[in-house]
Each structure stands twice: as structure tokens, then as C-alpha cells.
PyMOL CGO cylinders between C-alpha atoms (Angstrom):
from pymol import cmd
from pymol.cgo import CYLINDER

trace = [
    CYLINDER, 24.42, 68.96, -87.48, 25.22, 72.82, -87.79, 0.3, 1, 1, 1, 1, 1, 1,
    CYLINDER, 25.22, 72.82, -87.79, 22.57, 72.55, -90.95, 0.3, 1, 1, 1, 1, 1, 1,
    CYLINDER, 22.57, 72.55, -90.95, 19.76, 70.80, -88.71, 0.3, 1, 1, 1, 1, 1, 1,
    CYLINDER, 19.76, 70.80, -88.71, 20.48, 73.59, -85.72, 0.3, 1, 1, 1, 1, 1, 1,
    CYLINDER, 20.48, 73.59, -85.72, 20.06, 76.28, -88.19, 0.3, 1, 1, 1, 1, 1, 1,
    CYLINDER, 20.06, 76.28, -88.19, 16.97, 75.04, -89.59, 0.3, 1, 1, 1, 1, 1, 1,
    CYLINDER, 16.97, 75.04, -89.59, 15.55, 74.68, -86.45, 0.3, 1, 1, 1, 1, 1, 1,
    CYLINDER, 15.55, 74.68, -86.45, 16.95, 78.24, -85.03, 0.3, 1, 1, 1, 1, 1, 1,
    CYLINDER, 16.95, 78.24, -85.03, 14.92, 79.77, -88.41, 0.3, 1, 1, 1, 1, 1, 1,
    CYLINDER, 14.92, 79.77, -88.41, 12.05, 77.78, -87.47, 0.3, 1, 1, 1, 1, 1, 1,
    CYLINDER, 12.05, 77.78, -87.47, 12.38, 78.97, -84.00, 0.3, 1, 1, 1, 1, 1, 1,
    CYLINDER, 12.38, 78.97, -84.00, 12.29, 82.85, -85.27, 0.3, 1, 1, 1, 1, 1, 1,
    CYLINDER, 12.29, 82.85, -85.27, 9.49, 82.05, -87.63, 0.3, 1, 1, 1, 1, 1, 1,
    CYLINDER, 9.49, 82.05, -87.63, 6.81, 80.10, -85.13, 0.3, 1, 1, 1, 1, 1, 1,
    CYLINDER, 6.81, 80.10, -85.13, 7.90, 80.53, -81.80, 0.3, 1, 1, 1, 1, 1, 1,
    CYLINDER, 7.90, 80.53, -81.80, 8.02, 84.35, -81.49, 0.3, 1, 1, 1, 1, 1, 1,
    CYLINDER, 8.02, 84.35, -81.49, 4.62, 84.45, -79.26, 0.3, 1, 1, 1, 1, 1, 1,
    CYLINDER, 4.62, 84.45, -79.26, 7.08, 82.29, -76.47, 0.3, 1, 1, 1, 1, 1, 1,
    CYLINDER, 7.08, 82.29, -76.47, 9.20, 85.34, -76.27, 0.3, 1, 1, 1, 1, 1, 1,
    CYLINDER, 9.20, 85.34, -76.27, 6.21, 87.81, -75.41, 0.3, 1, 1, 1, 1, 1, 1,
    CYLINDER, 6.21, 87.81, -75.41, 4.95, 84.67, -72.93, 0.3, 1, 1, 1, 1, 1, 1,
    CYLINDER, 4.95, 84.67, -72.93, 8.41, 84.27, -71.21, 0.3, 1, 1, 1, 1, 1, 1,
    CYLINDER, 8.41, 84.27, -71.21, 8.70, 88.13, -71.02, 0.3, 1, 1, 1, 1, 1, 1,
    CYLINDER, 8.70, 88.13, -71.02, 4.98, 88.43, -69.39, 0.3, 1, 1, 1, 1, 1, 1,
    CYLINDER, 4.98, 88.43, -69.39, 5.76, 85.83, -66.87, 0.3, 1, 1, 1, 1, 1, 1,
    CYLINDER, 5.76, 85.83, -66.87, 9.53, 87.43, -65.60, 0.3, 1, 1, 1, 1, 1, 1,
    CYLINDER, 9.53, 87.43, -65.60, 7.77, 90.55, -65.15, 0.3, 1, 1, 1, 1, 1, 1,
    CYLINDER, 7.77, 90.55, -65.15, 5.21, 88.95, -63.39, 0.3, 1, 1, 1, 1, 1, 1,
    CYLINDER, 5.21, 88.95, -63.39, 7.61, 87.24, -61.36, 0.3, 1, 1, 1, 1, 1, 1,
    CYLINDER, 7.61, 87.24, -61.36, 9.35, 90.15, -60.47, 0.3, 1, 1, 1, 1, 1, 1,
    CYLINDER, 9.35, 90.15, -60.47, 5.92, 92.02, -59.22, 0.3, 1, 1, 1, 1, 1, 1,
    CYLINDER, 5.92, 92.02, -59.22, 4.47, 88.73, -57.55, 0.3, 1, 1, 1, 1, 1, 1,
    CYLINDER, 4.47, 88.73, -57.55, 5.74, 87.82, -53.80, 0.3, 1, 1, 1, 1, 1, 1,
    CYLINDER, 5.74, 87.82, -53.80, 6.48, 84.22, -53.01, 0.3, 1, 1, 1, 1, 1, 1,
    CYLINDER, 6.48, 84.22, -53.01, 4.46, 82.67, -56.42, 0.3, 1, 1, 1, 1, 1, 1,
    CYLINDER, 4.46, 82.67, -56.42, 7.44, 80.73, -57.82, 0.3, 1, 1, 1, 1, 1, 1,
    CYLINDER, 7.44, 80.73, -57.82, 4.66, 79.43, -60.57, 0.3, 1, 1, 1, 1, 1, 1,
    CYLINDER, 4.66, 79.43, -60.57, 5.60, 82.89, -62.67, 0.3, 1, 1, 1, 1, 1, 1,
    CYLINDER, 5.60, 82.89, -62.67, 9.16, 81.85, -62.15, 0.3, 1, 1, 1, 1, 1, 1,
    CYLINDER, 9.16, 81.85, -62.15, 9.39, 78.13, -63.47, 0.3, 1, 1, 1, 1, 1, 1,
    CYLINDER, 9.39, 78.13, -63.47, 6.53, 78.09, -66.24, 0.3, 1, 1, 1, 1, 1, 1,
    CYLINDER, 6.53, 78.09, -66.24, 8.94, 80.72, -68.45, 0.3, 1, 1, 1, 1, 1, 1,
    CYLINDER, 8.94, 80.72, -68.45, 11.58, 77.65, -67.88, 0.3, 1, 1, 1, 1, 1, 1,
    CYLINDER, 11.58, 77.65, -67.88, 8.81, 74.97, -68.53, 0.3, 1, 1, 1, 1, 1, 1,
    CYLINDER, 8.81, 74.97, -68.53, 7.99, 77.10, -71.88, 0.3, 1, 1, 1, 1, 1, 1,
    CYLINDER, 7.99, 77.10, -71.88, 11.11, 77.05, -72.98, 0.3, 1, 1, 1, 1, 1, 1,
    CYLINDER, 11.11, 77.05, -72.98, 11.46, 73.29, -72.49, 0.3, 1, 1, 1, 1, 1, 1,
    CYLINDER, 11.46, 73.29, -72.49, 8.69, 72.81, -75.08, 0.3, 1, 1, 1, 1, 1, 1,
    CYLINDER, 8.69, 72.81, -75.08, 10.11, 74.59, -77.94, 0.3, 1, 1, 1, 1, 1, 1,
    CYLINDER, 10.11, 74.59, -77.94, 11.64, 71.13, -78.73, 0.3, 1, 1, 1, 1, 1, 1,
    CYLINDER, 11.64, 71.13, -78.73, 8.31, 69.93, -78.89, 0.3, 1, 1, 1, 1, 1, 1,
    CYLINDER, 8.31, 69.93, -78.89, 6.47, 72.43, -81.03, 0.3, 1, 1, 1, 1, 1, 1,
    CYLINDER, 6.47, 72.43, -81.03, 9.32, 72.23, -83.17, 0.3, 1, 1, 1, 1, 1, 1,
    CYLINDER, 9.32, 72.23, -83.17, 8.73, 68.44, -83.92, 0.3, 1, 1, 1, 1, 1, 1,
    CYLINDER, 8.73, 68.44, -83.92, 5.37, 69.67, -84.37, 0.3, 1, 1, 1, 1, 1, 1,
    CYLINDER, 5.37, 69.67, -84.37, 5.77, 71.34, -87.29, 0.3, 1, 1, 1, 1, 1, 1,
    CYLINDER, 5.77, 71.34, -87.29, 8.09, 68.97, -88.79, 0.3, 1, 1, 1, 1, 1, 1,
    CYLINDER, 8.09, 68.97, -88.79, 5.55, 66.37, -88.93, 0.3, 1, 1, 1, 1, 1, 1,
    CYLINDER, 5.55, 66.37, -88.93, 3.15, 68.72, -89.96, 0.3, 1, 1, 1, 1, 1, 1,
    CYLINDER, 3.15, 68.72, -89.96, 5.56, 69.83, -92.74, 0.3, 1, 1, 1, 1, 1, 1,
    CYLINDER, 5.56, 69.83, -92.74, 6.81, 66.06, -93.64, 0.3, 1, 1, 1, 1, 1, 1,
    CYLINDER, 6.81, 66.06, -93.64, 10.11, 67.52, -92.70, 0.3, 1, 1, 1, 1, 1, 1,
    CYLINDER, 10.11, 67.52, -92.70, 10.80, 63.89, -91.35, 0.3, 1, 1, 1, 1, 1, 1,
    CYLINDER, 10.80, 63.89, -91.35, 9.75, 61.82, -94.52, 0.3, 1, 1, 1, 1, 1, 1,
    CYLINDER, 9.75, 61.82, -94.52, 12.51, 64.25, -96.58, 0.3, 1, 1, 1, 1, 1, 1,
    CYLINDER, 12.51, 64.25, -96.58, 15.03, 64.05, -94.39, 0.3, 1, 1, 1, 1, 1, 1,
    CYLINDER, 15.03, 64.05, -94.39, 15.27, 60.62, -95.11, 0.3, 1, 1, 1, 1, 1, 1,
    CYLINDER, 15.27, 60.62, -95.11, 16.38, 61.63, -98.45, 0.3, 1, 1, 1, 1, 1, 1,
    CYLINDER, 16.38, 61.63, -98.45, 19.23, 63.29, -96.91, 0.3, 1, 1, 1, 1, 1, 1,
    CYLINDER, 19.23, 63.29, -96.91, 22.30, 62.29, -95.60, 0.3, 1, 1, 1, 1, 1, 1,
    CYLINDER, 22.30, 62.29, -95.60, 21.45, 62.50, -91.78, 0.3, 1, 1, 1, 1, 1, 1,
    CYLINDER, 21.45, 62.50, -91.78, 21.23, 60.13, -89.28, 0.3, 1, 1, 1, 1, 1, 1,
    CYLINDER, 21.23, 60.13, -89.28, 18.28, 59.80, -87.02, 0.3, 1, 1, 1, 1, 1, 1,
    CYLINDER, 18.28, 59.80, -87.02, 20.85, 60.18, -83.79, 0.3, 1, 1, 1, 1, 1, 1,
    CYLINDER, 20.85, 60.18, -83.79, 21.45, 63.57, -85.29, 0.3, 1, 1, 1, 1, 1, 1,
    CYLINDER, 21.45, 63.57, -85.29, 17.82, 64.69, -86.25, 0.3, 1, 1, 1, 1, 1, 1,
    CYLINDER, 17.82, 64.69, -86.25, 16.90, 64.09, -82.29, 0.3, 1, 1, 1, 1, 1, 1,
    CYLINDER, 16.90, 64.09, -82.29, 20.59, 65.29, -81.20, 0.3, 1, 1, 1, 1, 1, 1,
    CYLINDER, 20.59, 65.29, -81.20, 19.29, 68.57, -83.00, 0.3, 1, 1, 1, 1, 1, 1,
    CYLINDER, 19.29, 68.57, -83.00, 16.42, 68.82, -81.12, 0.3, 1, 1, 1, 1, 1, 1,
    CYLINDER, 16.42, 68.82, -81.12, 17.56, 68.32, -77.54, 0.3, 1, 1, 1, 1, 1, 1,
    CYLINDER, 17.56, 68.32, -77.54, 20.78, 70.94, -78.26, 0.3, 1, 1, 1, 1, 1, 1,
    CYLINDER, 20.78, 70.94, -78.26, 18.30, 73.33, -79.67, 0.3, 1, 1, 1, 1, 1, 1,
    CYLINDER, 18.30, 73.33, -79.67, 16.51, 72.98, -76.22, 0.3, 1, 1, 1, 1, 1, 1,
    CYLINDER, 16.51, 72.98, -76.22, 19.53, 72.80, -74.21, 0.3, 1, 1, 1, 1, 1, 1,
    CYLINDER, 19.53, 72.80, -74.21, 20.42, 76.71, -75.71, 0.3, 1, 1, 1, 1, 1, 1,
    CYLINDER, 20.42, 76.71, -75.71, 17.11, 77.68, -75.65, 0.3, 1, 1, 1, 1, 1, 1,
    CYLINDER, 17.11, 77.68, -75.65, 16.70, 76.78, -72.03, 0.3, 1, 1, 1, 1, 1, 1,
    CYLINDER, 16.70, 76.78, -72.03, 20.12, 77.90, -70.67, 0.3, 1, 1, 1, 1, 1, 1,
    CYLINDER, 20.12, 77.90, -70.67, 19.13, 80.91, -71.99, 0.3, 1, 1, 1, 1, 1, 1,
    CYLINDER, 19.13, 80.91, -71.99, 15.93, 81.61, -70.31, 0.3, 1, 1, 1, 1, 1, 1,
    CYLINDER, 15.93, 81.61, -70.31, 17.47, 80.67, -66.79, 0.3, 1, 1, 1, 1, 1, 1,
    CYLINDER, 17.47, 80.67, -66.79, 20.12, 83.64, -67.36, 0.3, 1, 1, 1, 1, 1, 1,
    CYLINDER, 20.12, 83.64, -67.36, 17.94, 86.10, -67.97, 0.3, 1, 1, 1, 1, 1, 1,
    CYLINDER, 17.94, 86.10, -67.97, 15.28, 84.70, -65.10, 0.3, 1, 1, 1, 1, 1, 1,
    CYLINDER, 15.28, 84.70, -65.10, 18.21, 84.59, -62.91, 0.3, 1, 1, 1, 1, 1, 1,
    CYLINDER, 18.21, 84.59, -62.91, 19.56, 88.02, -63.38, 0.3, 1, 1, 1, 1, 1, 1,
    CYLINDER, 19.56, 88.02, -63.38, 15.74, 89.04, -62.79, 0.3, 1, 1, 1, 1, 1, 1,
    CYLINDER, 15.74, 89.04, -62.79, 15.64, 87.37, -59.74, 0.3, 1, 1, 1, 1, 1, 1,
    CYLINDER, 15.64, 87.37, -59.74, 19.01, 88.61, -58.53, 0.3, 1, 1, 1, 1, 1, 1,
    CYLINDER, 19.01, 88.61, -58.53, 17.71, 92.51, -59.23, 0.3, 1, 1, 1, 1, 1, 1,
    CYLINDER, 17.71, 92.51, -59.23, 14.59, 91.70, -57.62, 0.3, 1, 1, 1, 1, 1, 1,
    CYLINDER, 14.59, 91.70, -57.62, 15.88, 89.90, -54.27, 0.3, 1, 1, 1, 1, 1, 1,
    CYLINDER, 15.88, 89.90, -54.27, 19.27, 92.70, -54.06, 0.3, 1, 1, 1, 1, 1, 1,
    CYLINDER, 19.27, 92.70, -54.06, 16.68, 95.36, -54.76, 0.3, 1, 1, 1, 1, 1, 1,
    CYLINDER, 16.68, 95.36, -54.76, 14.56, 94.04, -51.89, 0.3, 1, 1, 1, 1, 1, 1,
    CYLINDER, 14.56, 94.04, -51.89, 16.98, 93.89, -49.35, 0.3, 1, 1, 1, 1, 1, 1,
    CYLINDER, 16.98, 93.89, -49.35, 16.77, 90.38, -49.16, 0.3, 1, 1, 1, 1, 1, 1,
    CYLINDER, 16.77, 90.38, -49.16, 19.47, 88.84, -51.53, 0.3, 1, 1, 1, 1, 1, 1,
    CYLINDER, 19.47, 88.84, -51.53, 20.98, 85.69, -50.21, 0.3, 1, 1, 1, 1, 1, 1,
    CYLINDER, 20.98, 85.69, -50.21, 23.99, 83.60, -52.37, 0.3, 1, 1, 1, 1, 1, 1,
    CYLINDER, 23.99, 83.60, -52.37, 22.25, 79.90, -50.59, 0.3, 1, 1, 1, 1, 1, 1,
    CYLINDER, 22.25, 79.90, -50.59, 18.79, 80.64, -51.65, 0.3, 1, 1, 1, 1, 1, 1,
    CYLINDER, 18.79, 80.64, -51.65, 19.71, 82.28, -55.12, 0.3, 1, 1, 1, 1, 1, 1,
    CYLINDER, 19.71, 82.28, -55.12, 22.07, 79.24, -55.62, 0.3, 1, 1, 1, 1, 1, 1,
    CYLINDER, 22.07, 79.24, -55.62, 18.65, 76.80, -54.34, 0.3, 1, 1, 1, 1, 1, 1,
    CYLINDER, 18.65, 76.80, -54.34, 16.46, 78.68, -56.68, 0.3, 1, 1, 1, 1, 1, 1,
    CYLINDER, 16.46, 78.68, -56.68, 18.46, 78.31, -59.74, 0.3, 1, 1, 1, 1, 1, 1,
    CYLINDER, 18.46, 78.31, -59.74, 18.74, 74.83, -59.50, 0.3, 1, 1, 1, 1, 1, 1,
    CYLINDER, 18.74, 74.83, -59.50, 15.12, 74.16, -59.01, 0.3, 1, 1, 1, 1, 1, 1,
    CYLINDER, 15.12, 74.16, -59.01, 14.47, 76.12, -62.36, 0.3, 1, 1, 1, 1, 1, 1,
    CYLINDER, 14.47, 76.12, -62.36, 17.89, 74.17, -64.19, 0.3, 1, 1, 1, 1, 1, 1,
    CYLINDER, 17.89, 74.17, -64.19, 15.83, 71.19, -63.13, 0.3, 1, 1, 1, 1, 1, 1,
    CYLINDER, 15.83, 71.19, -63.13, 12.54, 71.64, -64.31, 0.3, 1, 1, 1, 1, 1, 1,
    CYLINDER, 12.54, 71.64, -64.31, 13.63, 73.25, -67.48, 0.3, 1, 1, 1, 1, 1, 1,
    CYLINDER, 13.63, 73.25, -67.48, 15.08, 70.04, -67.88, 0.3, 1, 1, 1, 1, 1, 1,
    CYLINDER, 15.08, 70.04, -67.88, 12.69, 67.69, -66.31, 0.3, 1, 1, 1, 1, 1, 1,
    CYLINDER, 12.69, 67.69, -66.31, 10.43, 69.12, -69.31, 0.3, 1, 1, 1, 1, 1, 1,
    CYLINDER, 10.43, 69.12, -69.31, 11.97, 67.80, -72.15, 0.3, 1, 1, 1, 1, 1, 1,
    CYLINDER, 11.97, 67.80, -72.15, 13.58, 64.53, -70.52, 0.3, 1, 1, 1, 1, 1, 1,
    CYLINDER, 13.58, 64.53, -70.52, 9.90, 63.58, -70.13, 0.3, 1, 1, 1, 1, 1, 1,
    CYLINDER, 9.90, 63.58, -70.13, 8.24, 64.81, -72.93, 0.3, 1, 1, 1, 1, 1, 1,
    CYLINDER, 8.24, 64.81, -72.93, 11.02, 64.13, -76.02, 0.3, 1, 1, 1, 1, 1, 1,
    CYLINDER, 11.02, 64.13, -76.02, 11.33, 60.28, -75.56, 0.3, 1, 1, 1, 1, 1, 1,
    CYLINDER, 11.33, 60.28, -75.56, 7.04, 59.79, -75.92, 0.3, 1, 1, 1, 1, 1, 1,
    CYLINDER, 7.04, 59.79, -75.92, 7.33, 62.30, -78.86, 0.3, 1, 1, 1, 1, 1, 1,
    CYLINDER, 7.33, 62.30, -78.86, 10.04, 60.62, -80.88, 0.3, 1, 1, 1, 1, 1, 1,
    CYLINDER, 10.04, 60.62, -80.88, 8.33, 57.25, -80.33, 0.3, 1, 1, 1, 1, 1, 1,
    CYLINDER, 8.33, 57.25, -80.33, 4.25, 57.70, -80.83, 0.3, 1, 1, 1, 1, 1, 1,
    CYLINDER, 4.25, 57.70, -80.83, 4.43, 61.32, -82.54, 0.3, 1, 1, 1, 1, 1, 1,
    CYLINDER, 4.43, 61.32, -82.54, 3.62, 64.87, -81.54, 0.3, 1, 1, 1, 1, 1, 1,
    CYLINDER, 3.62, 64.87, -81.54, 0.13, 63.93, -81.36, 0.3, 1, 1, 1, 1, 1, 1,
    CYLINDER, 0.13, 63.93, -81.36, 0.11, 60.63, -78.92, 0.3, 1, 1, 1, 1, 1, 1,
    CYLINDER, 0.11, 60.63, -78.92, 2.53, 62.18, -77.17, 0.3, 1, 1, 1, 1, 1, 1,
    CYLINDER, 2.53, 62.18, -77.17, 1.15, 65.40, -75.64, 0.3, 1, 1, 1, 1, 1, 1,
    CYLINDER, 1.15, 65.40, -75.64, -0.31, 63.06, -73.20, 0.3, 1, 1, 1, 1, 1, 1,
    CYLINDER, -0.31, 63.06, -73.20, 3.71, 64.19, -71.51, 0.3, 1, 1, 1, 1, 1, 1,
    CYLINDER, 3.71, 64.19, -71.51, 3.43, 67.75, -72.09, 0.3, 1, 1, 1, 1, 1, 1,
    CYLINDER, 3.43, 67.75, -72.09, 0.02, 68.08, -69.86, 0.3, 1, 1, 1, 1, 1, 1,
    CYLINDER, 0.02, 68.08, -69.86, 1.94, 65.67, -67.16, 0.3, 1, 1, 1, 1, 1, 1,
    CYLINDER, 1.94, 65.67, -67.16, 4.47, 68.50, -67.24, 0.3, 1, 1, 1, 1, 1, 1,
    CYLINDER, 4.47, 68.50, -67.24, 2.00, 71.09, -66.55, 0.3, 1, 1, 1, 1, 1, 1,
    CYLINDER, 2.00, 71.09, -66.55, 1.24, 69.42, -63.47, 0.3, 1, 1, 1, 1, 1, 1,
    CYLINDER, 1.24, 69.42, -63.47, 3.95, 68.78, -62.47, 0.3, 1, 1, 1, 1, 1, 1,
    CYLINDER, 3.95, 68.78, -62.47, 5.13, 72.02, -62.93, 0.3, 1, 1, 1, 1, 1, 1,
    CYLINDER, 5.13, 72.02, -62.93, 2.25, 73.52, -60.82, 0.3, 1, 1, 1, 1, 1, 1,
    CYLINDER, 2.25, 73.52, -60.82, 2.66, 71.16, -57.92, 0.3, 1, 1, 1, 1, 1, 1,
    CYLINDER, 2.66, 71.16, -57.92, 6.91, 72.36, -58.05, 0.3, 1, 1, 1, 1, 1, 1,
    CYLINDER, 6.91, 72.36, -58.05, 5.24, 75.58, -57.63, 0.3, 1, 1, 1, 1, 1, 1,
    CYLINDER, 5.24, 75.58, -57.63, 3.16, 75.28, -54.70, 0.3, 1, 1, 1, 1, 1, 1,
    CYLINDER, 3.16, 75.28, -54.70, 5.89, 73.01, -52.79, 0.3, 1, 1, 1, 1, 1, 1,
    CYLINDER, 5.89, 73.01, -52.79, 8.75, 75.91, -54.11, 0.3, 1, 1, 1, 1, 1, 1,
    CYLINDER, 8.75, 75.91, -54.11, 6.51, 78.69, -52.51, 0.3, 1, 1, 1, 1, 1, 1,
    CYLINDER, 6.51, 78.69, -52.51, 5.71, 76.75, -49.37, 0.3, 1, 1, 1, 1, 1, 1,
    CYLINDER, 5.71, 76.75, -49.37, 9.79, 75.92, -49.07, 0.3, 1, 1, 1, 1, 1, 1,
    CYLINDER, 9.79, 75.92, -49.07, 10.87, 79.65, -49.21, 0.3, 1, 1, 1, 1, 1, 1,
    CYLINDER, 10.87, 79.65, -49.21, 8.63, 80.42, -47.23, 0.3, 1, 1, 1, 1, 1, 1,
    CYLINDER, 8.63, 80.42, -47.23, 9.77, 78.66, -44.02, 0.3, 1, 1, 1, 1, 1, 1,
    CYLINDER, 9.77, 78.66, -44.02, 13.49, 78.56, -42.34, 0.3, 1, 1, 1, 1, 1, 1,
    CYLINDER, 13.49, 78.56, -42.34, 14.13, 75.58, -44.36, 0.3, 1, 1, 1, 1, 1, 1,
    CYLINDER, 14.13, 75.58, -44.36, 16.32, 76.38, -46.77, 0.3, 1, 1, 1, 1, 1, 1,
    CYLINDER, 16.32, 76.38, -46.77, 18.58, 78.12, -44.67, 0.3, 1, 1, 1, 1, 1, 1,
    CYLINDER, 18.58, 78.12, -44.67, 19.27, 74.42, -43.23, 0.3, 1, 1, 1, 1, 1, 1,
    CYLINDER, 19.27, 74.42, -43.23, 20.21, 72.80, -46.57, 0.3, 1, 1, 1, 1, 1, 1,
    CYLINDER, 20.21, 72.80, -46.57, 23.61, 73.74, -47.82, 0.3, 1, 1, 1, 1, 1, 1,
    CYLINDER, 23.61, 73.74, -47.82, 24.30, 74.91, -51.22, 0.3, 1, 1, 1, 1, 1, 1,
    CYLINDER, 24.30, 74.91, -51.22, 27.50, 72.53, -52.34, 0.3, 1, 1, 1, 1, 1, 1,
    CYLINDER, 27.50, 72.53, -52.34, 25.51, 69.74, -51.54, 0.3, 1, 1, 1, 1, 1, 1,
    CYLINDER, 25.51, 69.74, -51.54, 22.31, 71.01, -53.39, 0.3, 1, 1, 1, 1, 1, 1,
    CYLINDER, 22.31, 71.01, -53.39, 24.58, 71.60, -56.69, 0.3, 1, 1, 1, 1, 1, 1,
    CYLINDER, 24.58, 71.60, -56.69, 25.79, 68.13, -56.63, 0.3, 1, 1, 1, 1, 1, 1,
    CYLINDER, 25.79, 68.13, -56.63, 22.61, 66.03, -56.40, 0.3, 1, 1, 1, 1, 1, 1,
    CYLINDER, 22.61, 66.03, -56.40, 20.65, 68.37, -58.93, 0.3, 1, 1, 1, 1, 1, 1,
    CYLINDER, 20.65, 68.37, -58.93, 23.32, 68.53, -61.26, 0.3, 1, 1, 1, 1, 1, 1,
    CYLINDER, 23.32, 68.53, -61.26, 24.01, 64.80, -61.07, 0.3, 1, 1, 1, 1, 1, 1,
    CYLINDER, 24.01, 64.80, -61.07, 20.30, 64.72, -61.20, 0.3, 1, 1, 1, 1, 1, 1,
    CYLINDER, 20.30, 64.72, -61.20, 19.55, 67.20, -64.22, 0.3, 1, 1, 1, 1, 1, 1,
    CYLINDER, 19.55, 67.20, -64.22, 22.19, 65.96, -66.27, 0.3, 1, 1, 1, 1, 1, 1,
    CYLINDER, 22.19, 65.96, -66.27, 21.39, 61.98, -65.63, 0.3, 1, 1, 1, 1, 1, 1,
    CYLINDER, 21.39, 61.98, -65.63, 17.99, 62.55, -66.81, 0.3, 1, 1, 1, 1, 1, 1,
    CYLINDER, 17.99, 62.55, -66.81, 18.60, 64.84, -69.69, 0.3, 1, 1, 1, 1, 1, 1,
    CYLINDER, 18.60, 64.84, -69.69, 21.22, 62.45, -70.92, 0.3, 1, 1, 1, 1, 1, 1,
    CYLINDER, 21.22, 62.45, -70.92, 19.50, 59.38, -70.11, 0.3, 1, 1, 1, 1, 1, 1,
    CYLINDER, 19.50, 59.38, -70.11, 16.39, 60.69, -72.11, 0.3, 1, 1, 1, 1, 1, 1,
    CYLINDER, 16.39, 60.69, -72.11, 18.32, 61.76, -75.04, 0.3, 1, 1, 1, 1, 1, 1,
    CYLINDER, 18.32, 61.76, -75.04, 19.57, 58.22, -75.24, 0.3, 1, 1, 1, 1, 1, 1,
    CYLINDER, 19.57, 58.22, -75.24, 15.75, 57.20, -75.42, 0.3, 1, 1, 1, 1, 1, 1,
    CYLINDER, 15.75, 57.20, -75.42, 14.70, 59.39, -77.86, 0.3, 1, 1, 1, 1, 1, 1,
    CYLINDER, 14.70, 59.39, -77.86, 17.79, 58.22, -80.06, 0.3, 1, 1, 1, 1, 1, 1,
    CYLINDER, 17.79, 58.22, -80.06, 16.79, 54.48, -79.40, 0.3, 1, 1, 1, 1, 1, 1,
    CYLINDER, 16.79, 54.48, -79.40, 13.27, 55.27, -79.97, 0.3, 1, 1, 1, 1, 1, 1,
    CYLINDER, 13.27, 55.27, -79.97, 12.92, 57.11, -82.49, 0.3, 1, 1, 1, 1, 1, 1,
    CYLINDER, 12.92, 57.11, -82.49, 15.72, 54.78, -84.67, 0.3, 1, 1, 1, 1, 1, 1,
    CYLINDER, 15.72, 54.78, -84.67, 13.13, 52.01, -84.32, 0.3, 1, 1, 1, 1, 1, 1,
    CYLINDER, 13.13, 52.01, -84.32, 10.09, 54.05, -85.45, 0.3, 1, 1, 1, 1, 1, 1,
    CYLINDER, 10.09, 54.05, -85.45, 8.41, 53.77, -88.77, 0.3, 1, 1, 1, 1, 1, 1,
    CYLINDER, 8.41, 53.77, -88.77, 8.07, 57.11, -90.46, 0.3, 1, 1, 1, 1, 1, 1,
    CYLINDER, 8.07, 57.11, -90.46, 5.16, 57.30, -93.16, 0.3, 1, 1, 1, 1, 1, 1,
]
cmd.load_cgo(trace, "trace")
């Protein structure tokens, strides 16, 4: 497993450099813009399809037809893939939430429920991305599948609009924060598990030529 995540951290380096510049546009953006929470959850959504463009070029590469001549499992070729994500994604919500700390503390207008609100909407759709998009890729392919990664992208937009339209009004203010971080965190970590469990069944029943 520590092989697969290291091959897929040097592919990472390699072909997904361009997400870095992407993710760094849109937090700066974020910062600048008032009340567009678009420039705050595509850098998550980005992140969430590294996975993707990873499995990308391993089909491109017949990475998956050779790793049959290895001694890995297919649990642990998509186990690879969604930890790979996991990192990749906790990682972007640390640095977009210390962004959006600075921003809201600079502005006067820091609150702990609405930080604590925000954070979980971005935890969710950076995880909402892959959950839906992994378990179509494993079983059609990268190509069939990106039929899930332009669902994403609107659903992503519509998050946006309600997001903006939610912090907006008093609304928030009404909704407590303990009870937020339960229900998205049973609901994050449901899906994310339930769809690695797909991809695993999936992908262990697919024929790779």
C-alpha cells in the first residue's frame, strides 16, 4: 500500500502541478470576493478530482493491466486512490480554512458558528466529489465515467448559490454548531465509506483489457 501511495504522490507532483496554481487562484479569489462561496468550494471540488485524473493516467499508461502482474489486490489499488484523495483533500480545507479565518478576523466579522458551518459545507463537498465520481470510474472507466465529474460541477455550482444565499440571511445564526458537526460528519463519512466499498466491489468485478 505505502508503494501504491508513493506512486501516486510522484504522479501527483509530475501531472497535477497546474491544480496547485488553480487552488491558489481560487483562495485568493475567495479572499477578495464578498459572499461568492463558488471561489471557496471549487478549490475543494478540485482537489476531489485528483483521484480521478490520477486513474486517468493509469489507464492511459496500462498501469492497471501491469499491476496485475504484481502482487496487489484490487481492494488496495482503489484503497490507494481514495487515501490519496482523502490527504489531498484534508489538505486543501486547512489551508482554505486558515484563509477564511484571516479573512473573516481581519474583517471584523469572525464568528466560531459560522466558521464551524462553513467548514463543514466544504468537508462535505470535497467529499461528495469523489463518493460520486470514484464508484462510476472504477466500474465503466475514466472515459464513461466523466458523465459524474460534470454532475459534480453542478452540483457544486448550485452548493454555491444556496451557500451564498444562506450566509447571507440570519439563518445560520439559528442552526447550532454541535448539531451541524454531527449530521455532516455522520453524513461525509457514510458516503465516503459507503462509496469506497463500491468502488472496491466494482471495480473487483470489472474486466481489465
Amino acid at each position: 500500500m505505502k508503494a501504491l501511495l508513493l506512486k501516486d504522490w510522484y504522479m501527483m507532483k509530475k501531472y497535477c502541478k497546474s491544480y496547485i496554481i488553480i487552488a491558489a487562484a481560487f483562495t485568493a479569489l475567495s479572499l477578495a470576493s464578498k459572499g461568492n462561496m463558488f471561489f471557496v468550494f471549487y478549490p475543494c471540488l478540485l482537489c476531489g478530482m485528483i483521484p480521478v485524473n490520477l486513474l486517468g493516467y493509469d489507464e492511459r499508461s496500462r498501469w492497471m493491466q501491469y499491476s496485475g502482474t504484481m502482487p496487489y489486490t484490487k481492494t488496495q489499488l482503489v484503497s490507494a486512490k481514495y487515501l490519496i484523495g482523502l490527504l489531498s483533500q484534508t489538505a486543501m480545507l486547512v489551508v482554505m480554512g486558515i484563509a477564511q479565518g484571516i479573512k473573516t478576523t481581519v474583517s471584523g466579522v469572525f464568528v466560531w458558528n459560522d466558521f464551524i458551518v462553513l467548514m463543514l459545507m466544504m468537508l462535505i463537498m470535497a467529499t461528495l466529489t469523489s463518493s460520486i465520481s470514484l464508484p462510476f470510474i472504477f466500474k465503466l472507466g475514466v472515459e464513461k465515467g466523466r458523465t459524474a465529474y460534470y454532475l459534480m460541477i453542478g452540483m457544486v455550482c448550485g452548493a454555491s448559490v444556496l451557500a451564498s444565499s444562506f450566509f447571507r440571511s440570519d439563518l445560520q445564526a439559528e442552526i447550532r454548531p454541535n448539531t451541524i458537526l454531527i449530521v455532516m460528519s455522520i453524513v461525509g463519512v457514510g458516503v465516503y465509506i459507503l462509496s469506497w466499498l463500491l468502488s472496491i466491489r466494482f471495480f473487483k468485478k470489472r474486466e481489465i483489457q
